[in-house]
PAZAPA-4460 file (N, C-alpha, C; in steps of 0.05 Angstrom, whole numbers, plus 32768, in hexadecimal, padded with zeros to 4 digits):
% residues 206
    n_x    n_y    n_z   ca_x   ca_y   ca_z    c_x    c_y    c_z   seq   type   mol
   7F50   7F23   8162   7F40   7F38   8154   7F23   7F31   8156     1      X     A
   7F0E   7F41   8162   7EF2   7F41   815A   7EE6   7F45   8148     2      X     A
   7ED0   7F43   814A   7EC1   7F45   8126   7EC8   7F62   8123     3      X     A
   7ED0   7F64   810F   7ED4   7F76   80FD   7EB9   7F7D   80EF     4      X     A
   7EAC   7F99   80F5   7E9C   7FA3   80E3   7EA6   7FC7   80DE     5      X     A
   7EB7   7FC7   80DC   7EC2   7FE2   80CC   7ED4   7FE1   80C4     6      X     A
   7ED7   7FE4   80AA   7EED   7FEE   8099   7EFB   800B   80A0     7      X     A
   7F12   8013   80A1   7F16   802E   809D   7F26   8030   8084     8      X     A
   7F21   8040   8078   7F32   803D   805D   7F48   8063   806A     9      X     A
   7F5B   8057   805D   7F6B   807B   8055   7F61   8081   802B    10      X     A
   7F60   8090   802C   7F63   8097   8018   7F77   8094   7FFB    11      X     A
   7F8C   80A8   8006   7F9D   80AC   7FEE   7FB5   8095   7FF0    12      X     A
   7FBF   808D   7FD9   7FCA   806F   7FD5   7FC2   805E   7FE1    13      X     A
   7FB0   805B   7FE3   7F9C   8047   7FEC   7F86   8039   7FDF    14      X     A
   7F6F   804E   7FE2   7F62   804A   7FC7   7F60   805A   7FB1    15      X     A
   7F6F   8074   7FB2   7F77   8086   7F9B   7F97   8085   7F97    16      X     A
   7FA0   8081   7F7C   7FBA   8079   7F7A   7FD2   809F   7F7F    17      X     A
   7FDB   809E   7F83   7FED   80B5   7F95   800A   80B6   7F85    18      X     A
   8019   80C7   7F82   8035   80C2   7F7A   8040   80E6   7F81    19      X     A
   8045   80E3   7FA5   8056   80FA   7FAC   8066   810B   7FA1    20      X     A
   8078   80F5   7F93   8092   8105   7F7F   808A   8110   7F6B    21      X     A
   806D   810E   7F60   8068   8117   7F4D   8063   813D   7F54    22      X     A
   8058   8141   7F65   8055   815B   7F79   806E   8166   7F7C    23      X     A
   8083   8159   7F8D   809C   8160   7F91   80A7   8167   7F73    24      X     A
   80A6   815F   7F65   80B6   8161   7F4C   80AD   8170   7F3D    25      X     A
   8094   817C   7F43   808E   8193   7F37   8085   81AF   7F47    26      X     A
   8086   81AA   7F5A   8090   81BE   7F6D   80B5   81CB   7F6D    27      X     A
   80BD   81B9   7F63   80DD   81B7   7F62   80E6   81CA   7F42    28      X     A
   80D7   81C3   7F39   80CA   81D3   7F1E   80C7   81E8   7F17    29      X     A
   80B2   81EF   7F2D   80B1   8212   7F30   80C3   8225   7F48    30      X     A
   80D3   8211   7F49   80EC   821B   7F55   80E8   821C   7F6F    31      X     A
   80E3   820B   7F7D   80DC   8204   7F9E   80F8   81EF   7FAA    32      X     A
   8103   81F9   7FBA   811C   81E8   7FBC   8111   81D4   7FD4    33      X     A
   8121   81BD   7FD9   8117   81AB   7FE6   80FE   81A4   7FE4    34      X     A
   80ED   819F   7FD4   80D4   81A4   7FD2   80CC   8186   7FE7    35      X     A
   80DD   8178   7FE8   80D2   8159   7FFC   80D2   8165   8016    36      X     A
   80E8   8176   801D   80E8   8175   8038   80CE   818E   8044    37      X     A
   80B8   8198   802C   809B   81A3   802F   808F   8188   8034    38      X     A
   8082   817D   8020   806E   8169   8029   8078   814B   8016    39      X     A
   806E   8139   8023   8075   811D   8019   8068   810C   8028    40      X     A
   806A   80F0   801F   8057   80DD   8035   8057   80E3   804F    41      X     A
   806B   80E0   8058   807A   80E1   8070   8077   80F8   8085    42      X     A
   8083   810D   8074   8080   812C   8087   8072   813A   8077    43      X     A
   8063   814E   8081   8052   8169   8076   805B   8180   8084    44      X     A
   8064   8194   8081   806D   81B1   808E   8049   81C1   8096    45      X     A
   804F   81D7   80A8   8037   81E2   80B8   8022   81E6   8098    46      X     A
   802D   81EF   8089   8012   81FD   8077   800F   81E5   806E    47      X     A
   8013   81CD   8064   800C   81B9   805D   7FF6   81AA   8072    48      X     A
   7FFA   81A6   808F   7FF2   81A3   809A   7FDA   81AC   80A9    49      X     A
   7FDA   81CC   80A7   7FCB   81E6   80A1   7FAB   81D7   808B    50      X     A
   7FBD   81DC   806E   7FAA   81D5   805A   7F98   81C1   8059    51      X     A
   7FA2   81B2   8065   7F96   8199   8072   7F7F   818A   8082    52      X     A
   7F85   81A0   809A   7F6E   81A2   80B3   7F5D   81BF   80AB    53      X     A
   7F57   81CF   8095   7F44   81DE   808D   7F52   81FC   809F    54      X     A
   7F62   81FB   80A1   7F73   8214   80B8   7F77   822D   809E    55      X     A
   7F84   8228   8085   7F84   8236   8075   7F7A   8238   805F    56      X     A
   7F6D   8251   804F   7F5C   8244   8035   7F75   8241   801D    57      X     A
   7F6B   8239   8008   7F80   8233   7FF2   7F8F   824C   7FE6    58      X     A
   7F78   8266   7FEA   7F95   8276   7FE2   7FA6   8282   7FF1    59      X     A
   7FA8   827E   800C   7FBD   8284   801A   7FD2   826E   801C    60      X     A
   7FC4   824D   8011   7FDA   823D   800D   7FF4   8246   7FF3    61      X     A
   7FE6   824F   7FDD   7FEB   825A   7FC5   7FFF   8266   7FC6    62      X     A
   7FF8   8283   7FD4   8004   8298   7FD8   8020   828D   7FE6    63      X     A
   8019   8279   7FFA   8040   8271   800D   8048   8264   7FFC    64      X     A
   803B   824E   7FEF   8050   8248   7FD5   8062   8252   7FBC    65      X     A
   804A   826A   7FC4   8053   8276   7FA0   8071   8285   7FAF    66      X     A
   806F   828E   7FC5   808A   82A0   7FC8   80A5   8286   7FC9    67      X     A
   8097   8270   7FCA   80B4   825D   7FC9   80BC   8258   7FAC    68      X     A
   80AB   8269   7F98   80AD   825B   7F7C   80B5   827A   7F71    69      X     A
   80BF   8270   7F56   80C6   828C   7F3E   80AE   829C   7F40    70      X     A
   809B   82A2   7F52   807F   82B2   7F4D   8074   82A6   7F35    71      X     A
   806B   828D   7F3A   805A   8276   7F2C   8039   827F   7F36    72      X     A
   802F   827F   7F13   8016   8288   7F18   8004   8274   7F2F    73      X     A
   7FEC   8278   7F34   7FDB   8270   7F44   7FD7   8252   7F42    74      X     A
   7FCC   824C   7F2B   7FC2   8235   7F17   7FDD   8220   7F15    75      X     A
   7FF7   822D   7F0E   8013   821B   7F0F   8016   820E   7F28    76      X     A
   8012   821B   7F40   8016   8214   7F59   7FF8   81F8   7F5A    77      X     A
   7FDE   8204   7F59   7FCB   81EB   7F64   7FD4   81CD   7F4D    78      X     A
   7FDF   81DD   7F2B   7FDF   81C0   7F1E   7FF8   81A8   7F2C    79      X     A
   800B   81BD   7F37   801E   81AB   7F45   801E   819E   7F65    80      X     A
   7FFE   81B1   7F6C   8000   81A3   7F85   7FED   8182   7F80    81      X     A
   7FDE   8189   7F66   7FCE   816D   7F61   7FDF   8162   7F53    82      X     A
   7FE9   8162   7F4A   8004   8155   7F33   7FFC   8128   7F46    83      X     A
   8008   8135   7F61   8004   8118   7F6F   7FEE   8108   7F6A    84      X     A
   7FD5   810C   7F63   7FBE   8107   7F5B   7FB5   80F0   7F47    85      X     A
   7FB2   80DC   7F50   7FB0   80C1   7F38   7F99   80BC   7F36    86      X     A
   7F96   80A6   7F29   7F6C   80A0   7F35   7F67   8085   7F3C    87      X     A
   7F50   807B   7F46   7F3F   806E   7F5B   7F3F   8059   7F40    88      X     A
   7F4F   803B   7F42   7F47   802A   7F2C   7F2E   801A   7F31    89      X     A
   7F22   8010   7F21   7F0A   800D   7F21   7F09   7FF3   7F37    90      X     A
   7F1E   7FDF   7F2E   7F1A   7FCA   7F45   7F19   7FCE   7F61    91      X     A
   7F1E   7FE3   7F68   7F22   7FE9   7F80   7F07   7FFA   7F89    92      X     A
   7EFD   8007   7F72   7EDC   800C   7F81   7EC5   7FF4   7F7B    93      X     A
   7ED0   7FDE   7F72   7EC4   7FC3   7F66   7EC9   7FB7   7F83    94      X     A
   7EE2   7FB2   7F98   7EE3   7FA9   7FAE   7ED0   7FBB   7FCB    95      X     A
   7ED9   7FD8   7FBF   7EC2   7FDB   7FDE   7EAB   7FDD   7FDC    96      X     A
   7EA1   7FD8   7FC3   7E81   7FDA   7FBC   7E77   7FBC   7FC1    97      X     A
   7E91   7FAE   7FC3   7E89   7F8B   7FD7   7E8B   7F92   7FEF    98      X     A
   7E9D   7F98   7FFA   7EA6   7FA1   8018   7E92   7FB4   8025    99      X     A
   7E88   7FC7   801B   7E6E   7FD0   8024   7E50   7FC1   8028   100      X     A
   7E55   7FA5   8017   7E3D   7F93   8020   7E3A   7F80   8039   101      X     A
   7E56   7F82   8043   7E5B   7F79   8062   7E64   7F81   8073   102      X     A
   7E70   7F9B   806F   7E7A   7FAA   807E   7E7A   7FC8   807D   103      X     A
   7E7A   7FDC   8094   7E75   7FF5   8091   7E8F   800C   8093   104      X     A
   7E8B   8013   8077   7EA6   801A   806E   7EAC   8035   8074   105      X     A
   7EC6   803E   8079   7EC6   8064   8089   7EE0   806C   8076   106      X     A
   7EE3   807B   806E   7EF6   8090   8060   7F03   80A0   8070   107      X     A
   7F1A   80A0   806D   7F2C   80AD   808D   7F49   80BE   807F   108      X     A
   7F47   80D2   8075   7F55   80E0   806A   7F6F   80F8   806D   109      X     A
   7F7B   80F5   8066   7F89   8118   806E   7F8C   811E   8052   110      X     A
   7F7A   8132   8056   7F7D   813F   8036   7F70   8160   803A   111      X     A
   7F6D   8166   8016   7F67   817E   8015   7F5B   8184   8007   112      X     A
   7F4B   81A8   8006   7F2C   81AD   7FF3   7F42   81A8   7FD3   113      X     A
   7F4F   81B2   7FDB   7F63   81B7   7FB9   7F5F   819E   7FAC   114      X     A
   7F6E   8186   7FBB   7F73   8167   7FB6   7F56   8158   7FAC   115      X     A
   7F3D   815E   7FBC   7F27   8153   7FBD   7F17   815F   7FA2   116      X     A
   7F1A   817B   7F9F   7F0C   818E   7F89   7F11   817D   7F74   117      X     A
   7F2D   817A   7F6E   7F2F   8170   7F56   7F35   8156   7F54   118      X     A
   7F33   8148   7F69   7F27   8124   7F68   7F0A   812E   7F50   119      X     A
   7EF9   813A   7F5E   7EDB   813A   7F63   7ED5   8148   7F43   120      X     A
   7EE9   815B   7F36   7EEF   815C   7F1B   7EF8   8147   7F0E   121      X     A
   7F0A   813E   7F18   7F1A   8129   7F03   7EFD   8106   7EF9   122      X     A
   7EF5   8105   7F18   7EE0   80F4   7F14   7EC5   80F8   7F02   123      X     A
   7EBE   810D   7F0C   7EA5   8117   7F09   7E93   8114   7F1D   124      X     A
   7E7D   812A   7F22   7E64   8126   7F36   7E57   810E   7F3F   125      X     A
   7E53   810A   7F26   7E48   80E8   7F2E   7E4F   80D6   7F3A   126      X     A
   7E66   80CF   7F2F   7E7B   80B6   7F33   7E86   80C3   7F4E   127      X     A
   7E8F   80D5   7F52   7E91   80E1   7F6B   7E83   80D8   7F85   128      X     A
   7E70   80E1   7F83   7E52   80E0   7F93   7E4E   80BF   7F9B   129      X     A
   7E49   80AC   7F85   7E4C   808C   7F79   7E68   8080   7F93   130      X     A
   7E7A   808C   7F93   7E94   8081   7FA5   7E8C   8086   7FBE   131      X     A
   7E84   80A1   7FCE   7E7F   80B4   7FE9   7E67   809A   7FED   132      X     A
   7E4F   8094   7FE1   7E3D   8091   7FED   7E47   806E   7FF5   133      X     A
   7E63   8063   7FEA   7E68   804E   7FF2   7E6E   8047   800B   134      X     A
   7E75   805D   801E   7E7E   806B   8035   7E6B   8069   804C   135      X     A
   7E6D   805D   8064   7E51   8069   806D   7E55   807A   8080   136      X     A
   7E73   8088   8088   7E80   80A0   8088   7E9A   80AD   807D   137      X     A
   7E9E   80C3   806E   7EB8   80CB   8070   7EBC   80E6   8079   138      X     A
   7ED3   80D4   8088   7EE6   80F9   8096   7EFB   8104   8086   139      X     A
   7F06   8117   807D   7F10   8126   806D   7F20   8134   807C   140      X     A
   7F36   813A   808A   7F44   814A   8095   7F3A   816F   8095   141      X     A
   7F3D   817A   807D   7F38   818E   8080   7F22   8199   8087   142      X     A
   7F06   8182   8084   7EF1   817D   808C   7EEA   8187   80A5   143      X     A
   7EF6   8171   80BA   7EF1   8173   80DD   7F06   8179   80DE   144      X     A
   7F1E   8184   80D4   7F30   819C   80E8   7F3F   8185   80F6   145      X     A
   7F45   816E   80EF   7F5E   8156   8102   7F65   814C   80E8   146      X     A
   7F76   813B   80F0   7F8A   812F   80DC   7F9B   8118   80EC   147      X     A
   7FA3   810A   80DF   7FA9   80ED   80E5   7FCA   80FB   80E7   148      X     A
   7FE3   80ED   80F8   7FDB   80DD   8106   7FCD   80E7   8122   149      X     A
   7FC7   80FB   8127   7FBC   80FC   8149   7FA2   80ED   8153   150      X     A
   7FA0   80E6   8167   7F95   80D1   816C   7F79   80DA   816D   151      X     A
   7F76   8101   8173   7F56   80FB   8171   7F48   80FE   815D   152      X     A
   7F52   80FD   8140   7F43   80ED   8128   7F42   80D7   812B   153      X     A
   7F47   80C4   812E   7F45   80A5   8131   7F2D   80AC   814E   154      X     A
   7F2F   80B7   8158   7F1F   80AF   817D   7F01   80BB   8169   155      X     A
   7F00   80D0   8168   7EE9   80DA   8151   7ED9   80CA   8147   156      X     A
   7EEA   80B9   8132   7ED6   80A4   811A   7ECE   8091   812D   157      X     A
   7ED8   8084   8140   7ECA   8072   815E   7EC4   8076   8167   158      X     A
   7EB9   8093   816D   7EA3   80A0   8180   7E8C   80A3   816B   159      X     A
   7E95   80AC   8159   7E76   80B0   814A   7E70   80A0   8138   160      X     A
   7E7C   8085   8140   7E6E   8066   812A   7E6D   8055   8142   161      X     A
   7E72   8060   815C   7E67   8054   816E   7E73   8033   8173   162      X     A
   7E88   803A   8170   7EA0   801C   8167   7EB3   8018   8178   163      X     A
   7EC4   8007   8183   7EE2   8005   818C   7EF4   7FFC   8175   164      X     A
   7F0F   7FF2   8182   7F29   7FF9   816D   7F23   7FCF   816B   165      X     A
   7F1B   7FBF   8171   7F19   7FB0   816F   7EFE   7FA9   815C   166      X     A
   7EF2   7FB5   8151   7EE0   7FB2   813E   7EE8   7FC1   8126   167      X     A
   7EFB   7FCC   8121   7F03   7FD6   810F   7F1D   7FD2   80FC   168      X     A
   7F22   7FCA   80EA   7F38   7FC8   80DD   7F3F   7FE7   80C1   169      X     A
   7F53   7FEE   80CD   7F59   8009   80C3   7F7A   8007   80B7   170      X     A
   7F77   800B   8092   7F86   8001   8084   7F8E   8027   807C   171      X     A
   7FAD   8023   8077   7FBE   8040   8074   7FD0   803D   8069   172      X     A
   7FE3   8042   805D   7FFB   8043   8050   8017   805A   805F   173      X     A
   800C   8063   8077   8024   8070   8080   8025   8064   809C   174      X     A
   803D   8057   80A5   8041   804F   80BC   803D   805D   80D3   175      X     A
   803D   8079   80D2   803C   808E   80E2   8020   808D   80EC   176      X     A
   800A   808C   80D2   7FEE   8087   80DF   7FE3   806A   80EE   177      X     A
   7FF1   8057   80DB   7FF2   803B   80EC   7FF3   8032   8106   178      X     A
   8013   804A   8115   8020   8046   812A   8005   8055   8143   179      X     A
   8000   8065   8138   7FE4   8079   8142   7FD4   806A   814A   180      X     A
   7FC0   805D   813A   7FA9   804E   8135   7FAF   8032   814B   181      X     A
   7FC9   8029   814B   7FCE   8016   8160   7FCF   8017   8172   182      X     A
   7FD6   8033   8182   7FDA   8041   8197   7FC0   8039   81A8   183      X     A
   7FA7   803D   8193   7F8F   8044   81A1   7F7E   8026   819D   184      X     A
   7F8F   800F   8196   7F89   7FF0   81A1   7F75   7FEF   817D   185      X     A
   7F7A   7FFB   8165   7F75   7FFB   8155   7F7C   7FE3   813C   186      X     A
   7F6E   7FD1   8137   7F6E   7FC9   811F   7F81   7FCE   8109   187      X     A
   7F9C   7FD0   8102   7FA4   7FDA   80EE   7FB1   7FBC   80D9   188      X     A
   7FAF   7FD4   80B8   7FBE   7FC2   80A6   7FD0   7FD4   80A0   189      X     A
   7FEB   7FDD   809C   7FF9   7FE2   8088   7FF8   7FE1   8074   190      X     A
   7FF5   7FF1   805F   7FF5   7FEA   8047   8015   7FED   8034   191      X     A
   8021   7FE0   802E   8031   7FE7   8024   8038   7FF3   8008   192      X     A
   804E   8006   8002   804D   800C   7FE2   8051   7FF3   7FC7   193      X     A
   8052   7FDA   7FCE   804A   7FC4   7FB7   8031   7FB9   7FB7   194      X     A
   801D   7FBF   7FD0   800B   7FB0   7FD4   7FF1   7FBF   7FC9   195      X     A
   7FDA   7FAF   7FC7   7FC2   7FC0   7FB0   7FA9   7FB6   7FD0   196      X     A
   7F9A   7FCB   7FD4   7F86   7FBC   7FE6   7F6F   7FA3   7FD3   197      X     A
   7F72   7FA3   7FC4   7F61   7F8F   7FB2   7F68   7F78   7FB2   198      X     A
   7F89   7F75   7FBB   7F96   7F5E   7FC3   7F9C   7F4F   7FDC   199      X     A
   7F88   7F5E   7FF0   7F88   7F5B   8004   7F72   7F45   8017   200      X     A
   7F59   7F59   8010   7F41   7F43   8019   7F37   7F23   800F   201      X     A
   7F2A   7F11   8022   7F26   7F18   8036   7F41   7F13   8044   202      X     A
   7F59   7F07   8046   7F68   7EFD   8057   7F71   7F0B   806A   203      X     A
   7F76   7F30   806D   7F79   7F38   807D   7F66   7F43   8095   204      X     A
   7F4C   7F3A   808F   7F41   7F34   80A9   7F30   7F1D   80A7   205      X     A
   7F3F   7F06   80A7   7F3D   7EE9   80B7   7F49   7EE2   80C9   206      X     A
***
């Protein structure tokens, strides 16, 4: 491994705590059958995927959900699509606010305006703003219109940080984006569901 000067962080269960089933199970709620085999770590169906890369706005996500539910108001549908939604513990913005003093940290996401709105509520403006500027880029999926795993989000953040896959160490929690990221001679950590990234540095890049 070469020196390492980029971090890639993923986002969700990562450094924001995540709990899928919580979504599923209240999607299941308003009477959505199979609601896992829609979206979960693992797999996301087209409008999920859609929602994602900025392809559809939120109320046409709404609207395809709501016909899978008892005609669940508007508001029932977004509280259960954030339901998954935990928050950012403090040690963990206490580690990249060190990690940003030696290294240049990037945010690498698949997410959504819905998911982000109400991070950016739940936080507040400030504290919001206080995390982003820890960043000295982040990509957002619905943002630039790609999404992980395809390879040209990952080719993207190395063209425009002006980097290879050997200067980078890029930490994820889904094997699927892992397997990706390696493809292209990338730096990866696995993160696993017992493991905290706070418990990690520095040993996984020595």
């Amino acid at each position: 491994m070469k020196k390492i000067t980029h971090l890639i962080f993923d986002f969700g269960a990562v450094i924001i705590n995540i709990d899928y089933l919580a979504t599923i199970s209240a999607f299941e709620d308003l009477g959505i059958e199979n609601a896992n085999e829609l979206y979960s770590k693992e797999i996301q169906n087209k409008l999920f995927e859609d929602l994602e890369t900025g392809k559809v706005e939120k109320s046409y996500f709404i609207s395809q959900i709501q016909k899978q539910t008892k005609d669940c108001a508007d508001l029932s549908i977004i509280k259960a699509w954030n339901k998954m939604l935990g928050n950012i513990p403090q040690n963990r913005i206490n580690l990249l606010m060190e990690l940003s003093r030696k290294y240049k940290l990037i945010l690498l996401s698949n997410t959504n305006k819905i998911h982000i709105d109400e991070i950016i509520k739940g936080m507040g403006k400030r504290k919001w703003h206080e995390f982003y500027n820890l960043f000295e880029k982040i990509y957002l999926s619905h943002e630039i219109g790609m999404r992980k795993p395809n390879h040209d989000i990952f080719l993207k953040v190395l063209s425009d940080n002006n980097i290879n896959g050997d200067n980078v160490l890029f930490i994820d929690d889904s094997p699927q984006h892992i397997k990706a990221a390696k493809e292209l001679k990338i730096n990866c950590y696995h993160l696993r569901d017992n493991e905290d990234i706070v418990n990690l540095f520095p040993d996984i890049i020595q």
